[in-house]
KETORZA-576106 format. One record per residue (C-alpha): residue in three letters; x, y, z. Coordinates in steps of 0.001 Angstrom, whole numbers, plus 500000, padded with zeros to 6 digits. Each point is the difference from the previous one (the first is absolute). Example, Ala and Ser with C-alpha at 12.3 -4.5 7.8 and 13.67 -1.06 7.14 Angstrom:
BEGIN
ALA512300495500507800
SER501370503440499340
//
This chain:
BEGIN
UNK846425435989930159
UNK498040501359497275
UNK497169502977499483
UNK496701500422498715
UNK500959499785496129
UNK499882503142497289
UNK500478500659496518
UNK502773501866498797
UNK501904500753496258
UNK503163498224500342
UNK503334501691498562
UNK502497497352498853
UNK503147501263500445
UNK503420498455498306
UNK503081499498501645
UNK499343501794503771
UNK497664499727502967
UNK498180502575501839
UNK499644498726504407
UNK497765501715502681
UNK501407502948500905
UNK501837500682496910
UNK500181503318497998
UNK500629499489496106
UNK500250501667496888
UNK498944497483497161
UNK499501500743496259
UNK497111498589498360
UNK499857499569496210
UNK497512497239498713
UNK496431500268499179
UNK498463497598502935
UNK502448501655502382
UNK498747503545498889
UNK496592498867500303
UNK500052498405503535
UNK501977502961501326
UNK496830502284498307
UNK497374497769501764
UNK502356500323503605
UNK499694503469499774
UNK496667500638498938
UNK499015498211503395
UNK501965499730503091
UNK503252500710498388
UNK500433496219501343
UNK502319497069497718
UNK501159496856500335
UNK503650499853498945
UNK501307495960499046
UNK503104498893498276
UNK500354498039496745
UNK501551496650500364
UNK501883500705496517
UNK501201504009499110
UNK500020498894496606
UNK496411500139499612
UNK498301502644498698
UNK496853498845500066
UNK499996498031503306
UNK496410497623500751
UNK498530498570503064
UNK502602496960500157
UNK502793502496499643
UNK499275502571503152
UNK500959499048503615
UNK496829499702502450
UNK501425501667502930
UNK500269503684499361
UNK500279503216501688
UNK496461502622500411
UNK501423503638499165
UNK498952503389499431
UNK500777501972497520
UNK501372503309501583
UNK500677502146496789
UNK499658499082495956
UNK502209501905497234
UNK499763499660496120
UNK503222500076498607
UNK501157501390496406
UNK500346496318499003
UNK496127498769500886
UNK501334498069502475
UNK498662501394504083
UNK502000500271502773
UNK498185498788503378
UNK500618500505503384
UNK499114496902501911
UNK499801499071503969
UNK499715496567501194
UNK497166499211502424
UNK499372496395500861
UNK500685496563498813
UNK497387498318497492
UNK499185496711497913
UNK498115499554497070
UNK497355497859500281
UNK498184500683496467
UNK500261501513496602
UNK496841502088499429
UNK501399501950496468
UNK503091499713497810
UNK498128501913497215
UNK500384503364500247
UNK502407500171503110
UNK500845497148502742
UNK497090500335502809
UNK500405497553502698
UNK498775498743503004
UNK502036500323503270
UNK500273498477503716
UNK502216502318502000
UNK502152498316502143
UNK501459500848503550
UNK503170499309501888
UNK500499496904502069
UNK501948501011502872
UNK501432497942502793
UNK501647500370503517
UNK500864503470500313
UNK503321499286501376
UNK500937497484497566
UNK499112502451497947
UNK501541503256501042
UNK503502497956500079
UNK499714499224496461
UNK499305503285498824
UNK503599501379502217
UNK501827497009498066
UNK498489501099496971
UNK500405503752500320
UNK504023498924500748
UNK499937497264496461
UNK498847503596498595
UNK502594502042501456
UNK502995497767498884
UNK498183499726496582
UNK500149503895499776
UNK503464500087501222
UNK501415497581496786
UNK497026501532497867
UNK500751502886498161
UNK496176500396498704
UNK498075500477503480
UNK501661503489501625
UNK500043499939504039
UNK496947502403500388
UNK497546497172498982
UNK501296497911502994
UNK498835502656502329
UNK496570500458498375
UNK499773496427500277
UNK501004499486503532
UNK497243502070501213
UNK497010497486498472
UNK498691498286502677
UNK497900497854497894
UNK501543496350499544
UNK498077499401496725
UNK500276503875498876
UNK503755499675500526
UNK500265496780498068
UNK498799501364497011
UNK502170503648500097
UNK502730498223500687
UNK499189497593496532
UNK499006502932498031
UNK503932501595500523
UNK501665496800499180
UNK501183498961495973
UNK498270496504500330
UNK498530497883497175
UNK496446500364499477
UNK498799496540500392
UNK501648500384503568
UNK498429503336500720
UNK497004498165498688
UNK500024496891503025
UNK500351502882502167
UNK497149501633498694
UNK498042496949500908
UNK501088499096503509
UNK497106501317502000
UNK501762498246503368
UNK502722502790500824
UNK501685497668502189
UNK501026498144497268
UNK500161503301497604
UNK502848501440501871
UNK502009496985500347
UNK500148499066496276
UNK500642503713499263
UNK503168499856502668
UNK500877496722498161
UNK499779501959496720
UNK502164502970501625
UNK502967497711501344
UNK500106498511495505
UNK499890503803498938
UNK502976500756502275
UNK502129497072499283
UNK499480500823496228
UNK500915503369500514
UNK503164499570501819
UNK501334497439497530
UNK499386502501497583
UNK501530502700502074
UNK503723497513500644
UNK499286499290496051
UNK500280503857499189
UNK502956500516502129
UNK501624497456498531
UNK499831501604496525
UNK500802503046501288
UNK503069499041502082
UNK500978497702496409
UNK499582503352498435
UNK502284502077501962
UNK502216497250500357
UNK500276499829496075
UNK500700504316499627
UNK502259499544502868
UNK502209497126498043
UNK499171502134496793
UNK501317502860501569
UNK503285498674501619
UNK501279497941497283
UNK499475502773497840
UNK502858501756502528
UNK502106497212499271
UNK499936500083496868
UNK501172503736500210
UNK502838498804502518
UNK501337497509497928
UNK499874502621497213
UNK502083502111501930
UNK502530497145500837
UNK500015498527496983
UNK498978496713501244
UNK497900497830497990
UNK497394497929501681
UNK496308499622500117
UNK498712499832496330
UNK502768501714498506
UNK502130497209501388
UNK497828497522498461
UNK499676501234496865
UNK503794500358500259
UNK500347496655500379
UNK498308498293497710
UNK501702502296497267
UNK503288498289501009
UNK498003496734499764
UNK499032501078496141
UNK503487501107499345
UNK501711496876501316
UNK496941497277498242
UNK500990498729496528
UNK496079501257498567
UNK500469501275496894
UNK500281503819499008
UNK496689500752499211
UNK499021497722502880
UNK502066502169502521
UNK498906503140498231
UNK495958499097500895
UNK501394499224503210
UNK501762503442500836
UNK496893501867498930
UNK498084498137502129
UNK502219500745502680
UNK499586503725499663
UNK496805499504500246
UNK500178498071503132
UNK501715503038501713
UNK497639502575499191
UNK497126497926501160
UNK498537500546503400
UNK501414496848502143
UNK495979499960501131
UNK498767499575496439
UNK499147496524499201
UNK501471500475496796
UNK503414500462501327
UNK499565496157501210
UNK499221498986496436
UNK503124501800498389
UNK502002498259502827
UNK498765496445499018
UNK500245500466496348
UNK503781501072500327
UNK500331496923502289
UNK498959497549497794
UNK501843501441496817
UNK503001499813502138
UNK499376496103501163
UNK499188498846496440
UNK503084498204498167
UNK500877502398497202
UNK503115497865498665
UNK500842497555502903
UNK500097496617498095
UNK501498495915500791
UNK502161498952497935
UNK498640497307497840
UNK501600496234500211
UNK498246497986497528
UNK501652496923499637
UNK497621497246498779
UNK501388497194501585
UNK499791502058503559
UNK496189501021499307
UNK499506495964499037
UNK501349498901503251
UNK497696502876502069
UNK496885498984498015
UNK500782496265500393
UNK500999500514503514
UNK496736502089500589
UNK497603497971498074
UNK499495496325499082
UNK498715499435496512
UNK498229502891498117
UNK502726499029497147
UNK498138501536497022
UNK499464503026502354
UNK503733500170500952
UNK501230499252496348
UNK498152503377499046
UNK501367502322503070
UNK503675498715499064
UNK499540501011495992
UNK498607503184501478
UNK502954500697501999
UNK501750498675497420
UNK499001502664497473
UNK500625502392502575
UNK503859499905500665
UNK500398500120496266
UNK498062503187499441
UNK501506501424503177
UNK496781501179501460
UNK497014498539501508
UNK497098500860497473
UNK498018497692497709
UNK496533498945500763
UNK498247500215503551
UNK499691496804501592
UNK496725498609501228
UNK499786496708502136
UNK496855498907499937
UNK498880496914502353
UNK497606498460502373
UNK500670501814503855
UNK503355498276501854
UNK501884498547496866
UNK502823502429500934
UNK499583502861497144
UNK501040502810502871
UNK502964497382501583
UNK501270499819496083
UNK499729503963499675
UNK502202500204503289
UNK502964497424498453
UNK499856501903496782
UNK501002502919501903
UNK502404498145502410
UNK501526498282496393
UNK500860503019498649
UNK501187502072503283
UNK497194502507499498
UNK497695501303503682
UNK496755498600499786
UNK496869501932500620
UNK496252498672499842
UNK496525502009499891
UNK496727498489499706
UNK497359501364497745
UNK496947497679501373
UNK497496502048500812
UNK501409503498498252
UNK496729501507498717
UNK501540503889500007
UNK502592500967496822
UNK501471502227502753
UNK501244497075501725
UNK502288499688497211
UNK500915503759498948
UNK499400501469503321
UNK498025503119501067
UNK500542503603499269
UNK502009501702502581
UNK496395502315500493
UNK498759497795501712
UNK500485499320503621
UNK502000496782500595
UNK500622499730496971
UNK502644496970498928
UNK502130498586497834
UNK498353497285497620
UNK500867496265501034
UNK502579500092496980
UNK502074503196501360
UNK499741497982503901
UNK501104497022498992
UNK503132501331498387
UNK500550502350503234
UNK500209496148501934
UNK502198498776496978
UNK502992502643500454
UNK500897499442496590
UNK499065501015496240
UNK500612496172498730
UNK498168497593502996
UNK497770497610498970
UNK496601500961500435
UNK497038497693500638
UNK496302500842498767
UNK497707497630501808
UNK497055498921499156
UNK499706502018497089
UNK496788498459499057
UNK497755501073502769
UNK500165503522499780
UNK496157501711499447
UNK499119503061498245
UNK497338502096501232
UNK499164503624499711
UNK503248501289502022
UNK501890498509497023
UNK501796497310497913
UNK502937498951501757
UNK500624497406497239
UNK500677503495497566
UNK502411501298502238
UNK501657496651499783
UNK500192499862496621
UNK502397503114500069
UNK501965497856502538
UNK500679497587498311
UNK500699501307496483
UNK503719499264499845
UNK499333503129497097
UNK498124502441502580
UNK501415498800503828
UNK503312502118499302
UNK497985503221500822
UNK497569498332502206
UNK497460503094501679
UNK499261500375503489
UNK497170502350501077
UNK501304500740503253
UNK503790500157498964
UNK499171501375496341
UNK503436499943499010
UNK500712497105497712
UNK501568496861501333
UNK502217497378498135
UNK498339496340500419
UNK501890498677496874
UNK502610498467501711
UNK498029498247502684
UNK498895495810499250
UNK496343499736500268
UNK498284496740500615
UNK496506499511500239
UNK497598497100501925
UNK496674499010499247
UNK498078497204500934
UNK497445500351496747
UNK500643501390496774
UNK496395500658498838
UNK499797502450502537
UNK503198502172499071
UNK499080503118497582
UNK500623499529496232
UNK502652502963499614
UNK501888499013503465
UNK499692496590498842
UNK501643500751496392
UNK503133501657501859
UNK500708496483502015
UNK501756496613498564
UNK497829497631502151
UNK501868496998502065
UNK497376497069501367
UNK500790498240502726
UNK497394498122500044
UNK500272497210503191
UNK501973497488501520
UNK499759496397499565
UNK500110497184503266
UNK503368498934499418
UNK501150503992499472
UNK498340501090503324
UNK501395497201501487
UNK503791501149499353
UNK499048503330500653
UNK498502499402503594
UNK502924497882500957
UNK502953502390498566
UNK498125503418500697
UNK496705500044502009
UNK500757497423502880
UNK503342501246500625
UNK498938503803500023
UNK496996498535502561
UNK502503498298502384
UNK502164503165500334
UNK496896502227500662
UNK498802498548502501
UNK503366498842501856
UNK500521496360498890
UNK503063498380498996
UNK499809497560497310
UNK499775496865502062
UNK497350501381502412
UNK497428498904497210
UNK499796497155497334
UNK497574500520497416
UNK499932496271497730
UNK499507500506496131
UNK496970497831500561
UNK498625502233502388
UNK500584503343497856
UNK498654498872497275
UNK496700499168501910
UNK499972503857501206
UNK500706501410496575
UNK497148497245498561
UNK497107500702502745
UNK501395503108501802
UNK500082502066497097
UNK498463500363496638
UNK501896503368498505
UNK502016500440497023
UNK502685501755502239
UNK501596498882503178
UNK498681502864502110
UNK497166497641502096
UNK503337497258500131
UNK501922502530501794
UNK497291500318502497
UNK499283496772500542
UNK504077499255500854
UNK499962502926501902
UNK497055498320502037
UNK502235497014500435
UNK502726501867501096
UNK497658501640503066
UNK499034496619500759
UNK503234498828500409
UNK501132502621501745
UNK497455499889502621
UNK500479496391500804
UNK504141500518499884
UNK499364503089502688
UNK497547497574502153
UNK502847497357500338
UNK497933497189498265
UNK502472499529497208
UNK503370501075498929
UNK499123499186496160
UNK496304500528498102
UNK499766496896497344
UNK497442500550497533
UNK498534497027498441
UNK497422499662497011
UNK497990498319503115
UNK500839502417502471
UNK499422503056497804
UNK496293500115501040
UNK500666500720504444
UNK501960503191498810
UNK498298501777496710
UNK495919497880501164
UNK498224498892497568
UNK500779500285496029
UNK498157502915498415
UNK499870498792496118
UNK499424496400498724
UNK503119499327497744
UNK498772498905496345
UNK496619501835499964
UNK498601498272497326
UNK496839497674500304
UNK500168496642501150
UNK497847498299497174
UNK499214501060496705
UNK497047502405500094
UNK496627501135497820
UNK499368503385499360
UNK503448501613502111
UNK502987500952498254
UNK503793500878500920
UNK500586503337498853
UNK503942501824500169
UNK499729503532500664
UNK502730502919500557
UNK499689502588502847
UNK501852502659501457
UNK501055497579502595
UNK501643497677497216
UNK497925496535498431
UNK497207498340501325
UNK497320496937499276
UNK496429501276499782
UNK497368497263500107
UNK497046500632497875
UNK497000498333500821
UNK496596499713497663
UNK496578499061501297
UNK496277499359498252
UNK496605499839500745
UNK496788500205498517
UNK499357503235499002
UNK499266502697497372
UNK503607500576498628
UNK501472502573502581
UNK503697500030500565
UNK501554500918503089
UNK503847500936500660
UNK501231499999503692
UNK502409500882501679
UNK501256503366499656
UNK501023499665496616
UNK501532503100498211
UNK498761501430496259
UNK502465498002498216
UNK499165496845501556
UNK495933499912499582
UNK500886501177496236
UNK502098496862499834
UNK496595497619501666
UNK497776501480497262
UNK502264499601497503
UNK500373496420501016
UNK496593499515500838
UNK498919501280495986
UNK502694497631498748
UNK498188497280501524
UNK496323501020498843
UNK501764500238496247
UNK501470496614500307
UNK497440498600501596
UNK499255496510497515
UNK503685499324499421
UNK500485499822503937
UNK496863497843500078
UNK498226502255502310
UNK496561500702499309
UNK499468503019497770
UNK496910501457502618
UNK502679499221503313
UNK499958504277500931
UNK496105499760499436
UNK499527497423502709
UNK502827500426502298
UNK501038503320502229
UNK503601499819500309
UNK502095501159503159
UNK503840500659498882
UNK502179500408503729
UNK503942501081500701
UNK500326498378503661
UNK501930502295502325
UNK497829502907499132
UNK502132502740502373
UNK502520499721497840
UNK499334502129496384
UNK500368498191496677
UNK500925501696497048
UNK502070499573496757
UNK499951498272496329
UNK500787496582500982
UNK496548497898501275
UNK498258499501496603
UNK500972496583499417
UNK499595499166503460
UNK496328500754500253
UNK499257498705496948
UNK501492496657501212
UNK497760500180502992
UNK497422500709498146
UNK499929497264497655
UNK500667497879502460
UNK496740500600502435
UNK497728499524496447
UNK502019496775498470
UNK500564498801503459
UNK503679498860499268
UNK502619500758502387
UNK502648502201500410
UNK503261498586500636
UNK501652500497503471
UNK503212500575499363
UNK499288502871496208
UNK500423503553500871
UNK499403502193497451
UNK500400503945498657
UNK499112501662497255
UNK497337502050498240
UNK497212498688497796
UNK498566502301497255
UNK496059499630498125
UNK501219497278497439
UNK502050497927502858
UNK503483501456499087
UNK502374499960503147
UNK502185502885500630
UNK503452500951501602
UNK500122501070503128
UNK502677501557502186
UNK501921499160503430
UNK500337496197498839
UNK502814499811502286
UNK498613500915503645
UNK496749497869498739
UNK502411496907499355
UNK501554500467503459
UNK496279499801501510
UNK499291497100498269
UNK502788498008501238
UNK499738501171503464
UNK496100498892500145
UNK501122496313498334
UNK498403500126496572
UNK502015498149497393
UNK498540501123496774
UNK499599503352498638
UNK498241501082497171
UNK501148503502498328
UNK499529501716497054
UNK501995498875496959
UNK501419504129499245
UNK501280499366503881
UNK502658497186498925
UNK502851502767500025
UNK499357500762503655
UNK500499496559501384
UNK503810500575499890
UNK499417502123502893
UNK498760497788502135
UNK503065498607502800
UNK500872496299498488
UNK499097498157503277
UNK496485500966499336
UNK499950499488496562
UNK501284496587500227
UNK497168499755502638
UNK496834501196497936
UNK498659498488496024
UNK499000503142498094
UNK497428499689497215
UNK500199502718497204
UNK496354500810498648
UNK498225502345497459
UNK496354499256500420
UNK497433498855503025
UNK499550496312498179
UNK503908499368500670
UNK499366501493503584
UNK496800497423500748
UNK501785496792498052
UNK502982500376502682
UNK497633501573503085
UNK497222498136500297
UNK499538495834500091
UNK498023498033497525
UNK497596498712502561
UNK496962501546500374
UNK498366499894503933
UNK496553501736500872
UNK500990503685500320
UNK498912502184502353
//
């Protein structure tokens, strides 16, 4: 219910609320607040007291004040040395704003007083016993409200009156306090404020077990302190040596009894001292334990005993591997070189190669060759140079670098120690890991190779490091200058062939519990898989795709269908599905405008088709598919070629003034970059204006330059092997790239016509086909 309205100056107040019935001190400081206390008591003495929504405010408006408010009176009014005045307020009734009159000067507002709702009397007199006894247990786990208040409070007889004392004594939020403010129906007043009561109390006696917790953990800490502090003094007295003492003891017979060397064990002993006279509490008595631990499990002078014997490593890398001969040829006069120096140091070997042609499987026989323990790290991914040299002992859990750990797993000064992936480590601002590296391996420097965490100096000179990288490009200059680099650069058919039937397939049947008759694989039938299974310049996908075979056939063994799994070139399909690359990709019919490029990825050689479309237009040239720098350089370049020999090619001279020009790299997901599609485009590109075609079976590499010159390119090899697998017949290189062809396997030399050429004119004579057809 509501009164007869009245204006009043209102009094926001920040961060507390005043109820009927309530007796408060507040201090009042700004200028409107000053002012509409003035006005109260130049009248009635008579203010409205509302909350701010936000405390922040200091200058709060009409959108920022509550409506429902308490009428007060202002009892007494003190100026304080500050200019702020101290007020003494009482609460009288409930009230809602229904206008804004003035925010000028000071807040005058209009108000509707409101009245309690009340209810049954008994329903209410049995809420206000349950919520004088929420009170009473409140007070009893409260230490803010004493036990006087509950007696004042127990004599109100009031149901509304005692609603609001009892919120006025309790530490509640003030956007709670604030939907109590405005519950006119005390019914429903008293039972939110009981709900409110029973949260307060369950908060406080979690935080009440919470601080007896900490206090029992205290005393329970002094009391440990305290009695192992007696022990110590016992054993003392007894001469015993346990507890710390004992530790420290022991590890000093550990140091005496390790073969570190002196000035190792020296570091070591000083450390130790330290140890004892740290607190055992002390988190830095946990460091100086683990640093001792690891200088005592690093190999200081454990070392195998070296068995090179060329024919022995021949048979292991012949046994391990089939074909790689160039590669093997070079590991053996490595080895070589090595038994007659006596000691393994020389150049660091890198072996660089497409992902599954066995670089880490030929790291592993290297090491099993020579009788040397093999340990492997990988650097993919190593963005932080601490990685490599460790952290600083300051800091906590703090570590050895990679380098340091991986010798810890060796045992022994002398293993053979593989650097993976060398070429996909990243700097960023926590470093260079490649610098750290290069200290590494220095066959100059690594003898006093630097820790940060173990800062003493550590010997690496005696340990064979070989690195892995699948592309050279992206291996640092300096780390690259320290490394002899070894491609391995694919397999061919007839090589994966033996090597799935003497390695892969045999390794598959034990895995996965067959015996060697339980499955048949026909040489028909695995040379389908490896043809439209798998297109990879390693065997890695092969060895899946057996494995595959091997489940199947196990499953229908275990079933009881069969007691033997023949595979036939026919039945190949029911077991792997369908084929998941067309063998021989190239096109089925000569074609205008779309040339067979050869291109070399990480992931070893590949064919790139390169298509060339025209249309009327106003000369624009578009390249597609995600192309990188080096690639649109090499369109341009073509492209200007063209315009320059425009007449001679019999295109007309005005062709880019007519025509727009769309230049697209199908399989756009993939990216495309490196010196080796100028010829190609320009190919395609003469070919979409002249309208002759390009032959089906040409693939082509090589750059072009302004004046039509075609230059060398690199990974001939793995862009050879791509050829052949996709079918084409004829190659055309550049003429500096004769020297290389010697590297290609003979099968596929004997397999593919290579055509040597210097300039584009040599490229289109053998590319394209004298008859012209209406171009696109």
């Amino acid at each position: 219910m509501t009164k007869e309205s009245i204006q009043l100056p209102l009094l926001p107040l920040r961060g507390l609320l005043v109820f009927p019935s309530m007796v408060l001190h507040l201090d009042v400081g700004r200028d409107k607040s000053v002012a509409a206390l003035e006005k109260a008591m130049m009248g009635d003495q008579t203010i409205f007291l509302a909350a701010q929504k936000q405390v922040s405010l200091d200058n709060p408006e009409e959108k920022d004040i509550y409506r429902i408010g308490t009428l007060a009176y202002v009892k007494q009014m003190l100026k304080l040395p500050n200019g702020t005045i101290r007020v003494l307020v009482e609460g009288l009734r409930r009230g809602e704003i229904s206008r804004f009159i003035d925010e000028n000067e000071e807040f005058t507002v209009e108000i509707d007083e409101l009245e309690d709702e009340h209810g049954e009397q008994n329903e209410e007199e049995a809420l206000m016993r349950s919520l004088l006894k929420q009170f009473e247990q409140y007070i009893n786990v409260s230490q803010k409200v004493t036990k006087e208040t509950l007696a004042t409070v127990s004599d109100i007889d009031e149901p509304g009156r005692l609603a609001d004392i009892v919120t006025s004594h309790l530490s509640l939020k003030i956007k709670d306090k604030q939907d109590l403010l405005e519950m006119v129906n005390v019914r429903e007043r008293i039972q939110h404020l009981i709900q409110l009561i029973s949260n307060e109390k369950k908060v406080l006696d979690l935080e009440k077990k919470i601080g007896q917790r900490v206090k029992n953990s205290m005393e329970k800490t002094q009391k440990e302190y305290y009695l192992r502090e007696q022990l110590k003094a016992i054993q003392k007295e007894l001469g015993e040596k346990e507890g710390k003492s004992g530790e420290a003891e022991q590890l000093r017979e550990q140091v005496g009894n390790s073969d570190m060397p002196e000035r190792i064990a020296e570091v070591a002993m000083k450390e130790l001292d330290r140890f004892e006279k740290v607190p055992q509490s002390s988190a830095e008595s946990s460091v100086i334990r683990n640093y001792i631990e690891w200088l005592l499990a690093l190999p200081w002078t454990e070392k195998t005993e070296d068995t090179i014997e060329i024919d022995y490593a021949e048979d292991i890398l012949d046994e391990d591997h089939y074909g790689l001969d160039k590669v093997k040829e070079r590991i053996l006069e490595y080895l070589a070189v090595q038994k007659l120096t006596q000691s393994i140091r020389g150049p660091i070997l890198c072996l660089v190669g497409p992902p599954g042609v066995g670089k880490t499987s030929l790291a592993k026989s290297i090491a099993r060759s020579i009788n040397r323990n093999f340990v492997r790290i990988s650097l993919g991914g190593v963005r932080d140079e601490a990685e490599i040299r460790g952290h600083r002992r300051t800091y906590i859990g703090a570590m050895p670098g990679r380098i340091i750990q991986g010798m810890k797993k060796a045992k022994t000064v002398n293993p053979v120690f593989l650097l993976d992936e060398v070429d996909k480590m990243v700097s960023d601002f926590r470093g260079d890991p490649s610098s750290a590296m290069l200290e590494v391996l220095d066959p100059e420097q690594n003898g006093n190779f630097s820790d940060h965490f173990i800062e003493e100096t550590y010997d690496l000179s005696n340990v064979l490091f070989i690195t892995t990288a699948n592309y050279v490009n992206n291996i640092p200059g300096p780390l690259l200058d320290r490394m002899e680099l070894i491609t391995i650069a694919g397999y061919t058919e007839v090589e994966k062939l033996h090597i799935a039937k003497e390695h892969l397939l045999p390794k598959q049947l034990k895995e996965n519990g067959l015996k060697k008759g339980n499955l048949q694989l026909r040489n028909e039938a695995l040379l389908k898989l490896i043809r439209t299974y798998t297109r990879e310049a390693g065997v890695r996908n092969l060895e899946r795709q057996l494995a595959k075979l091997c489940r199947k056939a196990a499953k229908i063994i275990i079933s009881g269908e069969k007691k033997r799994v023949i595979v036939t070139e026919k039945s190949i399909d029911e077991y792997l599905g369908k084929p998941l690359f067309r063998y021989g990709q190239i096109e089925q019919e000569n074609q205008i405008g779309a040339a067979t490029g050869l291109a070399y990825t990480a992931a070893g050689g590949d064919t790139l088709s390169i298509e060339v479309s025209r249309y009327p237009g106003k000369g624009k040239l578009t390249l597609t598919g995600k192309l990188g720098d080096v690639m649109q350089e090499s369109a341009q370049a073509a492209f200007s070629y063209i315009r320059s020999r425009a007449e001679e090619l019999n295109i007309s001279q005005d062709f880019h003034e007519k025509n727009d020009i769309h230049i697209h790299v199908p399989e756009g997901a993939t990216p495309k970059d490196g010196p080796s599609a100028g010829i190609t485009m320009a190919t395609a590109l003469v070919s979409a204006f002249t309208g002759r075609e390009v032959k089906k079976e040409v693939g082509m590499t090589g750059e072009i330059t302004l004046r039509g010159r075609v230059l060398p390119i690199g990974g001939l090899k793995e862009k050879s092997l791509s050829a052949h697998r996709a079918g084409l017949t004829t190659i055309i290189i550049p003429a500096e790239n004769e020297k290389d062809i010697e590297d290609i396997p003979k099968s596929v030399r004997e397999d593919l016509t290579f055509i040597k050429v210097n300039h584009l004119d040599q490229v289109l004579k053998h590319a394209l086909s004298e008859e012209k057809h209406e171009s696109n």
